[in-house]
C-alpha positions as CSV (number, residue, x, y, z in Angstrom):
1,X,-18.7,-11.4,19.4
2,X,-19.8,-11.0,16.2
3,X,-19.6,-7.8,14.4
4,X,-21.5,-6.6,11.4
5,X,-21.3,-3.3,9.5
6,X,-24.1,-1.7,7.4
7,X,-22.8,0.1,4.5
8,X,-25.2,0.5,1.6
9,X,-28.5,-1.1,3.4
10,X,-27.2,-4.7,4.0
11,X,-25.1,-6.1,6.3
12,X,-21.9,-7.9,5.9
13,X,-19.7,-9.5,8.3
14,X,-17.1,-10.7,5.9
15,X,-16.0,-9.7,2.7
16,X,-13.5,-10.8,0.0
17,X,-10.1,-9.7,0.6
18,X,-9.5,-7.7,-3.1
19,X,-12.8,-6.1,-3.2
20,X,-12.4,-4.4,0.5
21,X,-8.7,-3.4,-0.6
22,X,-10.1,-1.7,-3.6
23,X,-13.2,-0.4,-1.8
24,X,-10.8,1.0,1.2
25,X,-8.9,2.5,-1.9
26,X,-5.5,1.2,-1.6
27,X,-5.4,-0.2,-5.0
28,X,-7.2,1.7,-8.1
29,X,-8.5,-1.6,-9.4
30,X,-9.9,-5.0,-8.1
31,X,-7.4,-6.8,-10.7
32,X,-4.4,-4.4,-9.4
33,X,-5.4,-5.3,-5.7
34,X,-5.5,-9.3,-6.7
35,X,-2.4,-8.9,-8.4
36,X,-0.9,-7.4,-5.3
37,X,-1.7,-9.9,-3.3
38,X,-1.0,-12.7,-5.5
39,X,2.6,-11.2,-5.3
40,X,2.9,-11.7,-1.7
41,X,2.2,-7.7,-1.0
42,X,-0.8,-8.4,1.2
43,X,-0.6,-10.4,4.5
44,X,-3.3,-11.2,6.6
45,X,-2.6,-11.8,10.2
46,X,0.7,-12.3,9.5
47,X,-0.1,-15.2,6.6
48,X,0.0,-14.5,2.6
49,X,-3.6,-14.7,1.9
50,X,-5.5,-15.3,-1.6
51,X,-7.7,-12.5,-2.7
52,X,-10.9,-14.7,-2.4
53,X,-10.1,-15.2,1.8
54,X,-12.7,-13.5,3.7
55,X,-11.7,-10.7,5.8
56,X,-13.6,-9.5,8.9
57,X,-13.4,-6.4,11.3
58,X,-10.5,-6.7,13.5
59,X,-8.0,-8.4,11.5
60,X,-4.4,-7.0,11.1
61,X,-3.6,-6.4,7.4
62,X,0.2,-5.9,6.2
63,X,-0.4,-3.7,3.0
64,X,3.0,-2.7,0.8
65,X,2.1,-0.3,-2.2
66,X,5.4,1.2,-3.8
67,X,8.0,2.1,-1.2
68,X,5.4,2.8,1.5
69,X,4.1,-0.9,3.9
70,X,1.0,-0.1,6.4
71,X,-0.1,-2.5,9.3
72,X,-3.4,-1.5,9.2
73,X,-6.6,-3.2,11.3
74,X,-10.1,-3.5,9.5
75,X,-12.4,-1.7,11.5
76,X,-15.3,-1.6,9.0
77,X,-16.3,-3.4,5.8
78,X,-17.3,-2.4,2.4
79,X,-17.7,-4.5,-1.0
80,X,-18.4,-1.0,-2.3
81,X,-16.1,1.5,-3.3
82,X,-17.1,5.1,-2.6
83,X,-16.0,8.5,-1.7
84,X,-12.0,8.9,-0.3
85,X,-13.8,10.5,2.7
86,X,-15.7,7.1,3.6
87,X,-12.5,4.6,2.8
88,X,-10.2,5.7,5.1
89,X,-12.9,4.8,7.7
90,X,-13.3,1.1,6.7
91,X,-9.3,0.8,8.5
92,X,-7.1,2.8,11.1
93,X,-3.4,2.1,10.6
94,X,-1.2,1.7,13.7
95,X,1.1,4.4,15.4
96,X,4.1,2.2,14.6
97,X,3.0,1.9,11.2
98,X,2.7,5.7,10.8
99,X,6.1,6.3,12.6
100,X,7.7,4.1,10.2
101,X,6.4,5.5,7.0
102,X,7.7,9.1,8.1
103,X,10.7,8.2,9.0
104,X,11.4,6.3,5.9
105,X,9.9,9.2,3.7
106,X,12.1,11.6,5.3
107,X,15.4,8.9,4.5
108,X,13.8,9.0,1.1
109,X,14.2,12.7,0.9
110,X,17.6,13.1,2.1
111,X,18.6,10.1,-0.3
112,X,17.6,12.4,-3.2
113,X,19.1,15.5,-1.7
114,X,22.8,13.3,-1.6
115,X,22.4,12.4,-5.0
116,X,21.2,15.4,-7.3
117,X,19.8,15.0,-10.6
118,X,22.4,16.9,-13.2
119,X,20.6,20.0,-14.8
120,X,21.6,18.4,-18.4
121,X,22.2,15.3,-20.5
122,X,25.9,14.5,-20.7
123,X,27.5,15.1,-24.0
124,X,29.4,12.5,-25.7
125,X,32.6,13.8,-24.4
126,X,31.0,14.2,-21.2
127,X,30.5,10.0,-21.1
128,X,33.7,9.2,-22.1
129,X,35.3,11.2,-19.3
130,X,32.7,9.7,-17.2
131,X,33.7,6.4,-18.2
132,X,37.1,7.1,-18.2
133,X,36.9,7.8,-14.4
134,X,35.4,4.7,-13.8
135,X,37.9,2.8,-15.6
136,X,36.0,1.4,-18.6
């Protein structure tokens, strides 16, 4: 079964890999979203993919942007990058996905609460009883 979507008067049942990821606005630029995926931060059914392979509706797409990784499926396609409220229908991300990326968030957080930022920059006597400590 063969499915098409219409987005923009003409229909399109495949479309190149960088221009959907920049259209479905996971990267701000085509060359940002080829460059992603040139680095291996873009699967495609499980396989590294070049930005020219042809996606299609259904596929499984393995997308890592800074900390976060989405397992997301195409469920519409777009060469066309529009409004926020129309990109985040061109995919649906999976419940495990979503799971994962809270529960990492929140390890994140509580990361950051162990390890406080100090309310000033050391003085120099401050990093030499810093380094004595460590034994430099």
């Amino acid at each position: 079964m063969k499915t098409a979507s219409k987005i923009g008067g003409k229909i399109e049942s495949a479309v190149r890999l960088d221009k959907w990821l920049w259209a479905a606005r996971f990267y701000k630029t085509r060359s940002f979203a080829g460059e992603a995926i040139g680095g291996g931060k873009v699967h495609v059914n499980g396989h590294r993919a070049k930005a020219s392979k042809l996606i299609k509706v259904g596929e499984q797409l393995k997308i890592r942007t800074g900390y976060d990784e989405r397992q997301v499926i195409v469920v519409a396609l777009s060469d066309k990058r529009g409004p926020a409220s129309i990109a985040v229908t061109l995919y649906e991300e999976t419940s495990e996905s979503l799971e994962r990326r809270q529960r990492e968030k929140e390890l994140r957080r509580l990361n950051a609460l162990a390890a406080p930022v100090p309310s000033y920059r050391p003085t120099k006597k401050d990093r030499r009883q810093i380094e004595q400590l460590k034994g430099k």
